[in-house]
ZAMARGU-4260 file (C-alpha; in steps of 0.2 Angstrom, whole numbers, plus 5000, padded with zeros to 4 digits):
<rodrens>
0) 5026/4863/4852 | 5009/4861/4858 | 4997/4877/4856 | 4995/4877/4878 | 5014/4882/4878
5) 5013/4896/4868 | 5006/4911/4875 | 5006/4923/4859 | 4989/4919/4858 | 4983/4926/4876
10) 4997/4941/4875 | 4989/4950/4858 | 4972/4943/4867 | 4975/4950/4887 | 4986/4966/4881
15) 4985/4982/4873 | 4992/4981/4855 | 5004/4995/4858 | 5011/4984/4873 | 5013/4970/4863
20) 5021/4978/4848 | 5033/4987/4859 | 5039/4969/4868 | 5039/4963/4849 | 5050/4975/4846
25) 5062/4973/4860 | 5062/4955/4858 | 5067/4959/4839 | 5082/4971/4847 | 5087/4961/4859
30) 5088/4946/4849 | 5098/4957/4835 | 5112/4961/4850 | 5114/4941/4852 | 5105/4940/4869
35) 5088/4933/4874 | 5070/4943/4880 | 5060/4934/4889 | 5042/4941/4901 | 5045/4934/4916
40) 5035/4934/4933 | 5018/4940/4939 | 5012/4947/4922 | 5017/4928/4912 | 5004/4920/4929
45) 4992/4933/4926 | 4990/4930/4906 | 4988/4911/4912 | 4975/4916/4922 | 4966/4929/4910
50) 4970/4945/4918 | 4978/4959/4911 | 4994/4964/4920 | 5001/4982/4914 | 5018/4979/4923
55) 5030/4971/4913 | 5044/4963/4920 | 5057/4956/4906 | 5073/4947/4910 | 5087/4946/4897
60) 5101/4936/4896 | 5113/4948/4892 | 5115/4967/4897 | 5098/4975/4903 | 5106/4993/4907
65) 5112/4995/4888 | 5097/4987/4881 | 5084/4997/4894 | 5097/5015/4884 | 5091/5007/4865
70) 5072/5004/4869 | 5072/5022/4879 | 5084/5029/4872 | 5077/5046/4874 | 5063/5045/4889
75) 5071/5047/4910 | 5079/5029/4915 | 5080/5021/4933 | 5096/5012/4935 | 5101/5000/4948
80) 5121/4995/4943 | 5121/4984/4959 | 5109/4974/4951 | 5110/4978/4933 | 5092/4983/4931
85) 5082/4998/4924 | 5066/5004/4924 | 5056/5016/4913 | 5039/5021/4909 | 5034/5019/4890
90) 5016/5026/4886 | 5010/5025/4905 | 5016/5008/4906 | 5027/5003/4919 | 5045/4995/4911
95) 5056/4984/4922 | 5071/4975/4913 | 5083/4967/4924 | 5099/4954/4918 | 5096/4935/4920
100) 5106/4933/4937 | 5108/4920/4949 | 5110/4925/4970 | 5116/4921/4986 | 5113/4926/5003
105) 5127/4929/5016 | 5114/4927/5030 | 5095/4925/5034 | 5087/4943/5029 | 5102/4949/5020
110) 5100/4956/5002 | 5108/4945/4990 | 5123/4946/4981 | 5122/4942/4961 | 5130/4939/4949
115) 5124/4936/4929 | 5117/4917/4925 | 5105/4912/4915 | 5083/4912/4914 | 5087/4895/4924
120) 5096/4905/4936 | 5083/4919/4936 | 5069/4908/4940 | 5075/4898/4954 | 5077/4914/4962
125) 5058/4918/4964 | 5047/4916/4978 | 5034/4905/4970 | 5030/4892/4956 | 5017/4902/4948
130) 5027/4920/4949 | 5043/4908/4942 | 5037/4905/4922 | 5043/4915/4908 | 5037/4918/4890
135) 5050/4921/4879 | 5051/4937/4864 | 5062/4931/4854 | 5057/4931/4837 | 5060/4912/4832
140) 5049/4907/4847 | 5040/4920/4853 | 5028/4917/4867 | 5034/4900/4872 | 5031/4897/4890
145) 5045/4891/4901 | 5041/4883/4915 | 5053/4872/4924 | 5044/4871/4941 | 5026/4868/4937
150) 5020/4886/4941 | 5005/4882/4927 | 5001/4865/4935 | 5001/4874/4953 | 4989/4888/4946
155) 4977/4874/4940 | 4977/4867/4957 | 4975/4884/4964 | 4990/4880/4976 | 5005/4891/4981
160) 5022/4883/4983 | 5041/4889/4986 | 5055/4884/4977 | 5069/4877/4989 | 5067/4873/5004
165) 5077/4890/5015 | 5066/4903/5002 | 5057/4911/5019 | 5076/4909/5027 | 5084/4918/5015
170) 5069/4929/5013 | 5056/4930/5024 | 5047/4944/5016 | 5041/4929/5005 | 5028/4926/5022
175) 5017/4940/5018 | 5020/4940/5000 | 5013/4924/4999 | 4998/4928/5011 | 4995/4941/4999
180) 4992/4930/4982 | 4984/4916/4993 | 4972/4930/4998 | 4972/4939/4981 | 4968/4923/4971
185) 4959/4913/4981 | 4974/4900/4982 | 4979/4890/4996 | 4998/4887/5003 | 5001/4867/4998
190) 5005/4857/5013 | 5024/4857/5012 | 5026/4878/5009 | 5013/4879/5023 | 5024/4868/5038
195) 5039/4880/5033 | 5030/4896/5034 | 5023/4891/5050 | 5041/4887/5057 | 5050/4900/5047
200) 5038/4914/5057 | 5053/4919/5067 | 5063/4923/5052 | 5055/4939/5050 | 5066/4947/5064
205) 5078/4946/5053 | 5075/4959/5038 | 5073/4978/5043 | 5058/4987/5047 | 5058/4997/5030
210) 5057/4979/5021 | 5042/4974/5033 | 5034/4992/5031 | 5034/4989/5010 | 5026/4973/5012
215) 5011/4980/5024 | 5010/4994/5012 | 5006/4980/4997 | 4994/4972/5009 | 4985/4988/5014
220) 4986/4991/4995 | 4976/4975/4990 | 4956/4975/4985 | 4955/4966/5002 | 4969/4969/5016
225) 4958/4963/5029 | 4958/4943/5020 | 4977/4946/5019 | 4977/4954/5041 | 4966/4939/5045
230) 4977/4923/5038 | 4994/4933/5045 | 4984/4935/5062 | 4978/4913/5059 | 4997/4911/5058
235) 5006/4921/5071 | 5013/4933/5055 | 5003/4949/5064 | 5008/4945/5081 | 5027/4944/5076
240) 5026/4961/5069 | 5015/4969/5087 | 5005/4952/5096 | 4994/4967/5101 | 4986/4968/5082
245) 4973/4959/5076 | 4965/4953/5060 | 4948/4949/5066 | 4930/4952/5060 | 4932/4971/5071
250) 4947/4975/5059 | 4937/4969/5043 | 4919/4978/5047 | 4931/4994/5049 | 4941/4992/5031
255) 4923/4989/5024 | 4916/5005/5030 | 4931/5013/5026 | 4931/5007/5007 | 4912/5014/5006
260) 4916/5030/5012 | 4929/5032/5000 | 4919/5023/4986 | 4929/5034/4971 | 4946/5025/4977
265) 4955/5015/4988 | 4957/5022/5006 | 4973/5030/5010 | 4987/5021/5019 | 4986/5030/5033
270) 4968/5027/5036 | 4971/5011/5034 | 4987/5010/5047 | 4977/5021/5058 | 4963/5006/5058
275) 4972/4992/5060 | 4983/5002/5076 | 4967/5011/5081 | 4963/4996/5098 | 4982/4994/5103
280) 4992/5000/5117 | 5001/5018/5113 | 5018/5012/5117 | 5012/4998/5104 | 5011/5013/5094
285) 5024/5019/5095 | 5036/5006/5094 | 5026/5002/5078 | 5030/5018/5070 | 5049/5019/5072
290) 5053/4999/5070 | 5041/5003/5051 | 5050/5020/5050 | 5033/5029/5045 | 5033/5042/5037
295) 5027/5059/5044 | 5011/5058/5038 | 5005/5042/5042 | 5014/5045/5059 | 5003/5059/5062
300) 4986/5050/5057 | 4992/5036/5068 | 4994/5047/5083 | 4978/5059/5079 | 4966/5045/5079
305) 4973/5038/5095 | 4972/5055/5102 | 4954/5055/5095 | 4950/5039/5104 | 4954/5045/5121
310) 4942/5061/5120 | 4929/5047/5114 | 4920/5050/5130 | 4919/5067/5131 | 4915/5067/5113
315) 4899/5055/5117 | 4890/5065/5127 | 4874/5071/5119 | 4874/5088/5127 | 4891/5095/5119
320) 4888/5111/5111 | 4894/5111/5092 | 4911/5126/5098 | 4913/5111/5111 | 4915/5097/5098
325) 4924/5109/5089 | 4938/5111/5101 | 4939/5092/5106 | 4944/5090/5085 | 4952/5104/5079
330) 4966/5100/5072 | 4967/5083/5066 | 4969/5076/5050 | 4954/5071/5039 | 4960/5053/5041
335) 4962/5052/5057 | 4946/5059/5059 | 4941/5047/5048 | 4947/5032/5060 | 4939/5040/5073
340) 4923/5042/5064 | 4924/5023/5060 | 4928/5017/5076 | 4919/5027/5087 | 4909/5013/5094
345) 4897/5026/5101 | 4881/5033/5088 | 4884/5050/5098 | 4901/5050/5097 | 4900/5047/5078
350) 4885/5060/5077 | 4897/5072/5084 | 4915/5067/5073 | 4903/5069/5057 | 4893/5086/5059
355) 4913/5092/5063 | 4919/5082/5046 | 4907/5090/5035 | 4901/5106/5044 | 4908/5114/5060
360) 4927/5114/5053 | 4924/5125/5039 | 4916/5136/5051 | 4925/5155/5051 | 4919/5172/5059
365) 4913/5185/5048 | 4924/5198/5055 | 4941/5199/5051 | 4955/5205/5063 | 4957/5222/5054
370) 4936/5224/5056 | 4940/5221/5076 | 4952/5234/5076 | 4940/5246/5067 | 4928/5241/5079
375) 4940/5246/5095 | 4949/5231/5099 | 4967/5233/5104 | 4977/5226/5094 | 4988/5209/5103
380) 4983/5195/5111 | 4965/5201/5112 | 4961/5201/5093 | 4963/5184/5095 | 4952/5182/5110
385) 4938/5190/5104 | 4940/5180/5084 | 4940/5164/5095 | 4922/5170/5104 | 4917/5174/5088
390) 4920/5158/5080 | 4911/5151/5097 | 4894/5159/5093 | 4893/5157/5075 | 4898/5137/5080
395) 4883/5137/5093 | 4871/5148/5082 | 4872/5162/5093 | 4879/5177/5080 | 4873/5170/5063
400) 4875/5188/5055 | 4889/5202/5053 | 4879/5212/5062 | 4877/5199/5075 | 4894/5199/5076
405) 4898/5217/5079 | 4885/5218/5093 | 4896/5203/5101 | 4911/5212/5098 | 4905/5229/5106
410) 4899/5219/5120 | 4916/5210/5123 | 4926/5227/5122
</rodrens>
């Protein structure tokens, strides 16, 4: 076997020791049951291209439930029956082991039905060469690289390429995933993969808006969705999701300033959803978030910033008083403020969304309700009155002191 087939090498080099022992070791297990270990997948490319990937995938031929139960046998275990596959995490690292299986699908967009096979089996089953090697853990040949549809010659060639051709029939989730890595790794889709995705567009009707809604939240997930938005806008892929989205150089200068203002980590989904939704339509919107089934959250960013945008006039006249901006915002997520702030498209506007971001929300009267009722006010609906006139002077500099207050408050009763 020649020394580029084996990656023992560039596993004890690209991963922690403890990770490689444990895979040693469940190799060494598996291999004692009579069945076959192999790393299969995203982390067997990413080893190829010298990165480390911390999510192990590992395929056995054999029975991945009971050997998932030896390897864990004491730590919480996912199971998936259905598709005799478990998961676990082991240190902080993320365990998936899944039985070799062959599949078939009963129609475009339906899940697939499996049934045990072989790594063969396994592999064919993928969505691309290069995510369609493995290395095996087996102790008489440990790290030898199966590849039997060129995946290492297509990551040379920086190329992205399906397996059959129906892979985007039977699963055209594969579209946006393979946006994705194109976008990710700096790849291009070969000639041959990039004809079918083009006329396989339609295909995406044909899976369910939760499917669709995981995939965008891999996107928005990635260093740099707005690569990922563009191509699927290039290709019709946005515009089959809402023709009214767009993944232009708009949508991009927004996901830049939104990655600067959270420089300690990744934006937030829902800033990001809110941005890319922020220029369409509301009934857009609206059919967005039930055909994605967003959650309540994300929902309420979406609509908040869109509620935002439509007091953008108001909110751009330069002679608001601060209890003025403070009533056109009250209320709204910091996200969707966030969005808002972004996209303002007005330097007022924006002057005014950020003195409420970081100043005028925080913003509370002195006075309590129990110090109004000392002071004389009835108790009811007018403690709240007077709290809320409060709050408007202190916003606009006019009480700035408790005893300023008490003189409002004894000129309001």
């Amino acid at each position: 076997m020649a020394e580029s087939d084996n990656l023992a090498h560039k596993i004890e080099q690209t991963l922690p020791a403890e990770l490689v022992g444990f895979m040693q070791n469940a190799g060494k297990l598996a291999a004692g049951r009579g069945e076959k270990l192999y790393l299969v997948g995203g982390a067997v490319r990413d080893l190829l291209l010298n990165y480390g990937n911390l999510d192990i995938d590992l395929v056995v031929e054999g029975d991945a439930i009971t050997l998932a139960e030896e390897l864990h046998a004491d730590g919480k275990i996912t199971r998936h029956r259905r598709f005799n596959t478990a998961k676990f995490d082991w240190h902080g690292y993320s365990i998936d082991i899944a039985t070799a299986r062959r599949e078939s699908y009963a129609h475009p967009g339906a899940l697939p039905t499996v049934r045990p096979g072989c790594l063969e089996d396994d592999l064919i089953r993928r969505d691309f060469t290069i995510n369609a090697m493995a290395a095996s853990l087996a102790p008489d040949d440990y790290g030898r690289l199966i590849d039997p549809y060129s995946g290492r010659k297509d990551l040379e060639g920086t190329r992205l390429r399906i397996l059959h051709l129906k892979s985007f029939i039977d699963d055209s989730t594969r579209i946006w995933r393979g946006l994705r890595y194109e976008q990710r790794l700096d790849f291009r889709l070969e000639a041959q993969t990039l004809r079918l995705l083009k006329r396989d567009v339609p295909m995406l009707d044909t899976v369910s808006g939760d499917r669709i809604r995981y995939e965008l939240e891999c996107v928005l997930k990635e260093a740099h969705p707005e690569k990922v938005l563009r191509r699927a806008g290039e290709l019709g892929v946005l515009a089959r999701l809402e023709p009214s989205l767009k993944g232009n150089d708009i949508l991009a200068d927004r996901f830049h300033q939104a990655r600067e203002l959270y420089s300690s980590g990744r934006p937030l989904l829902g800033l990001y959803f809110a941005l890319l939704t922020y220029d369409i339509y509301d009934e857009a919107r609206e059919r967005l978030i039930y055909y994605l089934k967003l959650n309540k959250t994300i929902t309420g960013t979406l609509r908040g910033a869109a509620a935002i945008k439509s007091k953008m006039a108001k909110l751009a006249d330069a002679s608001l008083k601060p209890s003025a901006i403070y009533h056109l915002l009250e209320g709204y997520s910091t996200q969707a403020l966030t969005a808002g702030l972004i996209a303002a498209g007005s330097a007022i506007a924006e002057q005014h969304i950020g003195l409420y971001v970081d100043k005028l929300r925080t913003v509370k009267p002195l006075l309590t309700g129990d110090d109004l009722i000392r002071l004389g006010v009835p108790q009811g609906p007018r403690i709240k009155e007077v709290l809320g006139r409060l709050l408007e002077a202190r916003l606009d500099g006019r009480a700035m002191t408790r005893e300023d207050e008490e003189r409002l408050v004894k000129e309001l009763a």
